[in-house]
N, C-alpha and C positions, 0 to 999 in steps of 0.2 A: 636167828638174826639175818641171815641169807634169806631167806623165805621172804621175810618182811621186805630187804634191801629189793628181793626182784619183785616184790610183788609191788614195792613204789615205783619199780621202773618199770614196769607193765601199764599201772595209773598214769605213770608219767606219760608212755607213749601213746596211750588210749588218747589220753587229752590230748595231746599234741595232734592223733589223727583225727579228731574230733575236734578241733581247731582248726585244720586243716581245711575239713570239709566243710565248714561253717566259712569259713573267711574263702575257701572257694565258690562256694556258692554265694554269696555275697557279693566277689569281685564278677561272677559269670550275671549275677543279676545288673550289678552297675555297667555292665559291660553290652549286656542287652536293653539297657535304658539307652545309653548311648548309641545301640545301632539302630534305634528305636528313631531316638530324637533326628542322628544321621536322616535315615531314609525321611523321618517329615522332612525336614530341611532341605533335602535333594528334591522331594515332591515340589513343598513351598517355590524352593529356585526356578523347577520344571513349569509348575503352574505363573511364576512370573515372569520367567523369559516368553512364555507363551503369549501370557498378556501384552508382553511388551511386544512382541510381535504385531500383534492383533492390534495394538494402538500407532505402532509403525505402521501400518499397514494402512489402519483407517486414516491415519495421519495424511502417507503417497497418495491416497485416495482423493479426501478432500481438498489437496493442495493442488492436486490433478484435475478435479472441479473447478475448484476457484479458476485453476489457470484458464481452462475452458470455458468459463463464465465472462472471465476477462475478455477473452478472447471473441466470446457472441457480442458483448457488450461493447465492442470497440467496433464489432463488424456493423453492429445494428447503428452506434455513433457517425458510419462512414456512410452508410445509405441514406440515414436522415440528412447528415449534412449535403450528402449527392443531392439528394430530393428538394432538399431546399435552397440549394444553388442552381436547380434544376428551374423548380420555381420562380428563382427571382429573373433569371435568367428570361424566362417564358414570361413573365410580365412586362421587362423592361420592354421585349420584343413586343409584345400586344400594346403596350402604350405606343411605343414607337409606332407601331402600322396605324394604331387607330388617331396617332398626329398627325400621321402622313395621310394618310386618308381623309380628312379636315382638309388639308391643302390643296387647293385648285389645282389642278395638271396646268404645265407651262403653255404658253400657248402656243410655241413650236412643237409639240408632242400634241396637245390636240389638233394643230390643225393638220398633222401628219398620220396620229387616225379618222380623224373624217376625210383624207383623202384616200387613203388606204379603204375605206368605204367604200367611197364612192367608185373607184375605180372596179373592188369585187362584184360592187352591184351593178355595174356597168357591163362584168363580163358574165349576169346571172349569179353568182354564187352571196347568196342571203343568207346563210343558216350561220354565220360566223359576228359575232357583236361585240368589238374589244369593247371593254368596259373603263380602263386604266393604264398611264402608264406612267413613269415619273421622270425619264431622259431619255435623250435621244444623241447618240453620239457615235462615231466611225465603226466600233464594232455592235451597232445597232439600237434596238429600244430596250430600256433596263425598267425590272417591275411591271410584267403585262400581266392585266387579268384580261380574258378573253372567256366569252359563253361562245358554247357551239353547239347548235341546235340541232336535234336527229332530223331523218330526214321525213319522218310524219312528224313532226312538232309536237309530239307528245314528253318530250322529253330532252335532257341536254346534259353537255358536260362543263364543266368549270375547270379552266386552266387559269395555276397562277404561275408565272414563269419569274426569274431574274432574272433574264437577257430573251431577246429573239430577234435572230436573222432572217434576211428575207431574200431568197436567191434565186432569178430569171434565167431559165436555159433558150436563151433566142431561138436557136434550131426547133425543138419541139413547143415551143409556147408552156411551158414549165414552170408554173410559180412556185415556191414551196416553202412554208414559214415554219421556222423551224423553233423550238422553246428548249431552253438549258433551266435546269436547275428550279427545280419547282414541283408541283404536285397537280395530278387531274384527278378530278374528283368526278364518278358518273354511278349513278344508282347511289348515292348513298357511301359508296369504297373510294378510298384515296389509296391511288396510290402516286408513287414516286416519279418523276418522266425518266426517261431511262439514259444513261452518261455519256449519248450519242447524241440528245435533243428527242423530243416529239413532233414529226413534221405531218402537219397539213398540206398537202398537193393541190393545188387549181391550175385544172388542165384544157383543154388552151386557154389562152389567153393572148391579146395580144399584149406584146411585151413592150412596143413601141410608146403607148399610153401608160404603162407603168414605171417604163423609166426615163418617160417626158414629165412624169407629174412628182414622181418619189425618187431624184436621184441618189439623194440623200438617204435614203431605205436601201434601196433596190440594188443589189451584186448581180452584175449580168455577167454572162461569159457565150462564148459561142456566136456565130453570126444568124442573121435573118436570112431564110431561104431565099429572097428575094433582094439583097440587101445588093449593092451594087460593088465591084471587087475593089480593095485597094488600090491606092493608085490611080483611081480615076480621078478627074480632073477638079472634084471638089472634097473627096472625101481620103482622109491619110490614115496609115496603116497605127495599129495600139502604141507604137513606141515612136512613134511623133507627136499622136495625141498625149502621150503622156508627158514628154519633153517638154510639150508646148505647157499643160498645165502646171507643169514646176513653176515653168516662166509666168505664169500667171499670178501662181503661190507667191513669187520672188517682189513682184511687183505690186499687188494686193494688201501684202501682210500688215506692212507700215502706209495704207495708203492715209489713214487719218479720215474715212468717211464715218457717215452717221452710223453705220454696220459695217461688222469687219464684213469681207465680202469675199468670195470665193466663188473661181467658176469653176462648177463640180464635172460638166463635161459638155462636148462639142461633137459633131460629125465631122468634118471638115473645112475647109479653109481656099478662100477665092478673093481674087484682089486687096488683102490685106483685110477681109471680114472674115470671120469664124462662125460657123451653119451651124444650126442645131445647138443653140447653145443655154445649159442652164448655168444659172446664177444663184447663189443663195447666201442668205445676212444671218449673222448671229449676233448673240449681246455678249456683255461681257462675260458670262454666265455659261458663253457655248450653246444658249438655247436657241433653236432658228426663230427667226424671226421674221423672214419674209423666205420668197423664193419667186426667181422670174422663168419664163423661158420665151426665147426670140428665135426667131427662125435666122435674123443675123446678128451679129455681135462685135462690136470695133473699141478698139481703146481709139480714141480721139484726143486730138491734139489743136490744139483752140492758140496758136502761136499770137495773135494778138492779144489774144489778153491771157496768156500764160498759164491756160487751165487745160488739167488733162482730166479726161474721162471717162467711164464705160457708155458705150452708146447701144442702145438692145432697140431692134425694130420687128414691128411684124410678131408679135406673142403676145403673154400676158403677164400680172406681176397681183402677187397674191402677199399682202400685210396686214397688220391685226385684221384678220379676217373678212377681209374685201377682197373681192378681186375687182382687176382691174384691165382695162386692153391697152396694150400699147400699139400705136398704131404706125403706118410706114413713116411718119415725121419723126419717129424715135423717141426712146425714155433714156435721161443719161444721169450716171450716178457719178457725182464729183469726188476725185480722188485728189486733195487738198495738198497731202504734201507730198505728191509724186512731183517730180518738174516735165519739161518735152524731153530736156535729155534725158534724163532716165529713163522713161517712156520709153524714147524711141532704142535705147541702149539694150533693154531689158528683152523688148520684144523683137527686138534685129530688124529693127525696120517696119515691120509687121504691123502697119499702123495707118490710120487714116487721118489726113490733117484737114481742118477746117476751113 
């Protein structure tokens, strides 16, 4: 009965270590499915973090494009609109020139380069043929085109200026015209005039015909070698001449003639007459219109019949394109609503009655 009893509890514990090893090896299996499934799952994670990196990635990439596409796209939008405000810009200009170019030059600007001609060709110098200008006013001529021809005539250059002064040094007989703002074109190159002017030099000259015919051009300075000293008995030193010409200014402005009228300069002054004297009309426009010069000049005072006037003798007087002589019985321009007092007020005296 022992025997039996141990020998079921031998069965019993077999089975149980045989249960044992079955149900551990069972849980060691589901245990390695599990670290099985684990590790895919951590792979899976690794291979999709990865990805998602990789689509992060592409993602910063393409956004980084775009932005940069944006970015060409707005720059290429800003040149075309440049280009084409460039454009309209560069048309409006060409229309404009090529309207203004239709238009007849004033006829105080032509007849200021045919004088300016005449006078170069007078002193020799030919290779020079302004071609255009469009005004003409105190700091000079504005829109010159001017050819300038080499000096074997094979050849030339083209100056288009927006201004050009014209400045006589007496002492050395010095002409020198000078261009702002504009372009000379020779051979085929343009280029720029340079932010000093491009001056042309004509040397000698005499400057006494230049600034008897152009005073309205012509900036003199410096005296003539031979010119006789201030203070001699007809001719006054710059700051009387210029005094006097205020007073001229003063009495001219409102005189109510057919042209405002201005006397642009004199040598000097003897018995109540002014030597050397130009005169020049403009319209209401500022364009000249005429221009005189008299060897004497007097405001006149006409007390019977209440008329005051400019009286010029002895020169000439140039209007739409005549000229003309004025001879020693005098040319006299009526100045309407001056009275004699004022006249004689204005000018201190300095005055000639009839």
């Amino acid at each position: 009965m022992l025997r039996l009893v141990r020998f079921a509890a031998v069965v019993l514990v077999l089975g149980a270590i045989l249960f044992l090893i079955v149900e551990t090896r069972r849980l060691a299996e589901l245990a390695g499915g599990f670290e099985a499934e684990a590790r895919t799952a951590r792979a899976a994670a690794q291979v999709a973090a990865a990805e998602r990196d990789t689509v992060r990635a592409d993602a910063d990439r393409l956004a980084g494009e775009l932005r940069a596409a944006q970015q060409q796209l707005q720059a290429v939008s800003d040149v075309v609109d440049q280009r084409s405000e460039a454009l309209r810009r560069a048309a409006e200009r060409a229309e404009a020139e090529a309207a203004a170019s239709l238009r007849a030059m004033p006829e105080g600007v032509r007849l200021c380069l045919q004088t300016l001609h005449e006078c170069l060709r007078g002193e020799g110098f030919t290779a020079q043929r302004f071609l255009s200008a469009r005004a003409l006013d105190e700091h000079g001529l504005h829109d010159v085109e001017l050819l300038d021809l080499q000096s074997d005539g094979l050849g030339a250059a083209f100056v288009r200026a927006g201004r050009m002064q014209a400045a006589l040094d007496r002492g050395t007989g010095r002409l020198e015209l000078r261009f702002f703002d504009g372009q000379r074109t020779q051979d085929g190159e343009r280029t720029a005039l340079p932010a000093d002017g491009f001056a042309l030099v004509f040397a000698p000259v005499d400057g006494r015909v230049f600034e008897r015919r152009l005073p309205y051009l012509i900036d003199a300075s410096g005296a003539y070698p031979d010119e006789a000293p201030a203070g001699s008995t007809a001719d006054v030193d710059p700051l009387t001449r210029r005094r006097w010409l205020e007073r001229f200014d003063a009495l001219l402005g409102t005189a109510g003639a057919v042209e405002q009228l201005q006397v642009t300069r004199f040598r000097g002054m003897q018995d109540g007459w002014f030597l050397d004297a130009e005169v020049i009309g403009t319209d209401a426009r500022h364009h000249v219109v005429s221009m005189a010069f008299a060897q004497r000049l007097c405001v006149e005072l006409d007390a019977a019949a209440g008329v005051v006037s400019l009286r010029l003798v002895d020169g000439n007087l140039r209007r739409g394109g005549v000229d003309s002589t004025i001879s020693a019985e005098g040319y006299r321009m009526l100045l309407p609503n001056v009275t004699i007092q004022k006249a004689a007020d204005l000018m201190l005296g300095m005055v000639v009655r009839k």
